[in-house]
C-alpha positions in Angstrom: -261.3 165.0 -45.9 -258.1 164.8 -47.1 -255.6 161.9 -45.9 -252.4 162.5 -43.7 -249.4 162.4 -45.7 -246.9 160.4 -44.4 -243.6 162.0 -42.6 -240.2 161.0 -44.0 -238.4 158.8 -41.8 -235.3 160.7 -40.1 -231.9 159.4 -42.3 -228.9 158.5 -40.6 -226.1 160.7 -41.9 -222.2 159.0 -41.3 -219.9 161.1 -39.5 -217.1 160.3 -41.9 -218.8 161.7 -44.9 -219.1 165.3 -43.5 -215.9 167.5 -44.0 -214.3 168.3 -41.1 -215.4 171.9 -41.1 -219.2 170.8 -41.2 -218.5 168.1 -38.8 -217.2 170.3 -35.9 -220.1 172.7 -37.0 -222.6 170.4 -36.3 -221.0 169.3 -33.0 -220.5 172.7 -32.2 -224.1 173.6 -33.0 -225.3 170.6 -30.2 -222.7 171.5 -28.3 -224.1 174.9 -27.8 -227.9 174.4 -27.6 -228.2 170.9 -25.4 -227.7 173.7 -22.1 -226.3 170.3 -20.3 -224.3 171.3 -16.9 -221.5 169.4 -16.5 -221.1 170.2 -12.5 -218.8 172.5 -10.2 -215.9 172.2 -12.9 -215.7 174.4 -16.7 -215.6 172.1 -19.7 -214.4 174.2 -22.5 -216.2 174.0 -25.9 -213.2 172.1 -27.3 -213.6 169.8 -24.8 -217.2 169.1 -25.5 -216.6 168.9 -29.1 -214.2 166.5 -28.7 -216.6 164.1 -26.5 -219.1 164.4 -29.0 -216.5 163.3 -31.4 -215.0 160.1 -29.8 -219.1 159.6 -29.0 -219.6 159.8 -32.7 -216.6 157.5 -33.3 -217.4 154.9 -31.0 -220.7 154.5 -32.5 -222.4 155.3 -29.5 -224.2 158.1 -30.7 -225.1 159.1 -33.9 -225.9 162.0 -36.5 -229.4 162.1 -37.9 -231.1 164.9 -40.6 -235.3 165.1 -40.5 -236.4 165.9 -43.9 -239.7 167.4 -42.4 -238.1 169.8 -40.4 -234.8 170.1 -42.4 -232.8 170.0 -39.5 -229.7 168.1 -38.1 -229.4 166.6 -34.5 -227.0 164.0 -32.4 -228.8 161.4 -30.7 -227.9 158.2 -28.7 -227.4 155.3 -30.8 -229.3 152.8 -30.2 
């Protein structure tokens, strides 16, 4: 039997060094797919990208890559 490799650890990727162009794409990208319902009131995508953002900026949450699955996500920082 054959042991289980291990899985690379998720790496932390700073907000700063995307371009802006792949920054907004990746907000845009969560912005898009989280389905979260913000109440009785529209929040335009701009709006939610820019939340994200100042998120981001305050260091309260946080962009991550996962080598196994080569994908990119914004999580809470912890």
């Amino acid at each position: 039997m054959s042991e289980v490799s291990e899985r690379p650890e998720a790496i932390e990727v700073p907000h700063a060094a995307l371009s802006a162009e792949a920054l907004r794409g990746v907000i845009e990208a969560f912005v898009l797919r989280e389905g979260t319902d913000y109440g009785g009131r529209e929040i335009s995508l701009d709006a939610k990208v820019a939340q994200v953002m100042q998120r981001l900026e305050r260091g309260e949450a946080r962009i991550v890559f996962d080598p196994r699955t080569r994908s990119v996500d914004i999580v809470v920082a912890r």
